[in-house]
C-alpha positions, 0 to 999 in steps of 0.5 A: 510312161513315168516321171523320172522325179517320181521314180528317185523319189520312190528309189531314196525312200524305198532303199533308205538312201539317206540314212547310209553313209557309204564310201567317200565319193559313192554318191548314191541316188541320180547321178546322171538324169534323162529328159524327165520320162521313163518308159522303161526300167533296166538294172545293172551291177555295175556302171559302165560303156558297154552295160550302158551301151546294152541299156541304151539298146534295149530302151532302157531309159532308167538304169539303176546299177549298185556300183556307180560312177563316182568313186574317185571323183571330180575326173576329167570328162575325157577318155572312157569318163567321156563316153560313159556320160556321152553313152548316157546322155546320147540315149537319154538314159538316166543313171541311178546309184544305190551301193550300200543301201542295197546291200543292207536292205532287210527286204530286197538287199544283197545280203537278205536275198542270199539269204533268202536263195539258200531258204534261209531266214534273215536273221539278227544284223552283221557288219554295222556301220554307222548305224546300219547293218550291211550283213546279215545273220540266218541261223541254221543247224545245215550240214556244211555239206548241204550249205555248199551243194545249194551255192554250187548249185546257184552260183557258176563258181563257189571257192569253198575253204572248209576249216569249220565245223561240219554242222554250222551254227548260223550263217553270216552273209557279206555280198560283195568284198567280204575281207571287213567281214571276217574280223567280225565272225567270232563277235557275231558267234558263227564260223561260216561266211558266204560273200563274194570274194576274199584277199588271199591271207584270209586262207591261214586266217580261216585254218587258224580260226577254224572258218567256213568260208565261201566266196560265190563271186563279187559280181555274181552276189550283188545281182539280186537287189538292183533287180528286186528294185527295178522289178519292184519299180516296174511293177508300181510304175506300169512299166517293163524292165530288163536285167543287163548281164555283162558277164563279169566272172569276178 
């Protein structure tokens, strides 16, 4: 068992949470607390009835998700806003948020660990916003051919829009929704972006630029980093942890 304060406290500073300034209402950190022990940790993609239903059904008295509730509040607490804190509070579950800080952590971020998965080095920054970098580079002389069988191999679903060259100079990385992305490729010098998804008009973009572009899924992208932090967590704090699939095909 562990104390609930300790376990934010560890989460702010290991994902540097104050440091980012992340979209209007994102509200990263604890966005709902327990009774103040933990006994044990889960880790989600998204908030959500049915992933906190799952956690509350494993034991998970800690969830930490990347996208959390609070988006567009203040709302109502009724309808599907009510049962998710009811589900929360019901099973004494405490939800943290950590949204950007975990897409560009150097270490146990989104966009490092793609990086990583394809035995690549986390290279120079990509996407800075106010300071911090989102993205990240990784520098590679791959075939494009080789890039794509190691995602296709990894990923369920890789949308593969090839109009680059056929031996890459250097990878950037975008977990998520990666259309802020593509405007800064060329800035970056590299022609090729794995993210998770991209808006339709990318497509004459990418033949007019000549871009690789490969989109491996929002939801399956940002899997990684809620689970290197619960598992960096559990192991800390002595304490077990569960990953919380919901099948998201997005």
């Amino acid at each position: 068992m562990a104390r609930l304060d300790d376990l934010v406290t560890y989460c702010d500073r290991r994902t540097r949470r104050a440091a980012f300034k992340d979209a209007p209402g994102a509200c990263n950190g604890l966005q709902v607390a327990n009774r103040g022990r933990v006994t044990k940790i889960g880790a989600a993609v998204d908030a959500g009835v049915v992933p906190f239903q799952k956690a509350v059904a494993a034991g998970v008295d800690f969830l930490i998700v990347h996208h959390g509730m609070y988006w567009d509040m203040p709302r109502p607490l009724t309808g599907a806003v009510y049962d998710r804190v009811a589900t929360l509070l019901r099973g004494n579950c405490a939800l943290y948020s950590s949204h950007l800080p975990l897409d560009g952590h150097p270490e146990i971020g989104n966009n490092a660990l793609l990086a990583k998965q394809l035995g690549l080095k986390r290279g120079g920054p990509f996407l800075v916003r106010d300071g911090e970098a989102i993205g990240c580079l990784a520098e590679t002389r791959l075939p494009r051919a080789t890039l794509r069988a190691r995602l296709e191999q990894l990923y369920p679903r890789v949308v593969a829009i090839e109009c680059g060259r056929d031996r890459l100079r250097g990878v950037a990385f975008c977990s998520g929704a990666g259309n802020s992305a593509i405007p800064e490729l060329a800035a970056a010098g590299v022609d090729t972006l794995v993210t998770g998804e991209l808006r339709e008009e990318w497509f004459n973009r990418a033949q007019e630029e000549k871009l690789n572009l490969y989109c491996c899924g929002h939801y399956a992208t940002e899997v990684h980093a809620v689970r290197a932090l619960a598992a960096e967590l559990a192991k800390k704090y002595r304490l077990p942890w569960e990953f919380i699939p919901t099948g998201n095909p997005l």
